[in-house]
C-alpha positions as CSV (number, residue, x, y, z in Angstrom):
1,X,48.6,-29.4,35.2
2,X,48.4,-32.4,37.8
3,X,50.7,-32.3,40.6
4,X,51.7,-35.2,39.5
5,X,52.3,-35.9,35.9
6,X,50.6,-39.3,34.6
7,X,53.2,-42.3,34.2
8,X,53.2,-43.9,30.7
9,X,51.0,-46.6,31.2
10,X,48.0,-44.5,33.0
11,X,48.4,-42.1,30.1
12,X,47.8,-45.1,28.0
13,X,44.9,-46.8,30.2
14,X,43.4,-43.1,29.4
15,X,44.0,-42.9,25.5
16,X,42.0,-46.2,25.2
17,X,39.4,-45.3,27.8
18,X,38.8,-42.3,25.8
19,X,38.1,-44.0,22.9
20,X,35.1,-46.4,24.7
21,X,37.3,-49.5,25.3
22,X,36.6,-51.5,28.4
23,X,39.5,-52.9,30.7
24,X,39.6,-56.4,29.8
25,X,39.7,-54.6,26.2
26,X,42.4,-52.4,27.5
27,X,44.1,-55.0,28.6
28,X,44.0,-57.0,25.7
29,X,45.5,-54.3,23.9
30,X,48.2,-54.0,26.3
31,X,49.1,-57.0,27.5
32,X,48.5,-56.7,30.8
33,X,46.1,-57.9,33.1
34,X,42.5,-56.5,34.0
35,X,43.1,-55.5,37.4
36,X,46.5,-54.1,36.4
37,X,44.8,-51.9,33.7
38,X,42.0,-50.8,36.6
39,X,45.5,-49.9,39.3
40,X,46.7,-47.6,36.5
41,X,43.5,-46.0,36.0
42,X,43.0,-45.3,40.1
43,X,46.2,-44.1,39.9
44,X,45.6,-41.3,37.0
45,X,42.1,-40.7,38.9
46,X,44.3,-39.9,41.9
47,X,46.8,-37.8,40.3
48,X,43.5,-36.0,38.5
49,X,41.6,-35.7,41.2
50,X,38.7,-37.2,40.7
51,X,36.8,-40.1,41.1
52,X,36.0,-42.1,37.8
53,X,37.2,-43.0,34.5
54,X,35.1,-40.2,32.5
55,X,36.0,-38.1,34.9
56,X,39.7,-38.8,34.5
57,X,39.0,-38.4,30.8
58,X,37.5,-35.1,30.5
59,X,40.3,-33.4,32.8
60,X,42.9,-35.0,31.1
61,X,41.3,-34.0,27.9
62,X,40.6,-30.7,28.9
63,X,44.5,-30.6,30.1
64,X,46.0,-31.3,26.9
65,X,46.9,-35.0,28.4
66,X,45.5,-36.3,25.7
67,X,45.0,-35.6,22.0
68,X,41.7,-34.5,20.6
69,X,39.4,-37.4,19.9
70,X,38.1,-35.3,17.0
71,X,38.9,-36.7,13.4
């Protein structure tokens, strides 16, 4: 597990990343801005340790942060 767990909003920016959307899309979804959405996902990178989005992704997939994207 992270040393820090993910707040509700990066675990969020992550759901959606993980699916393929973008952060204006993201955003969109949210309601927030773009720039908010890309703070929340440097934030989970942080937490994660590592340095990108997929990055962010795959650990938090491989974690259990995030459900299976299998259908």
């Amino acid at each position: 597990m992270p040393a820090k767990p993910l707040s509700n909003r990066e675990h969020d920016c992550l759901h959606w990343s993980a699916l393929g959307k973008t952060s204006w899309e993201i955003s969109v979804i949210l309601g927030v801005s773009e720039r908010t959405v890309n703070f929340h996902i440097g934030n989970a990178c942080s937490k994660l340790g590592v340095y990108n989005r997929r990055a962010a992704v795959a650990v938090a997939l491989s974690q259990g942060l995030l459900p299976a994207l299998i259908n």
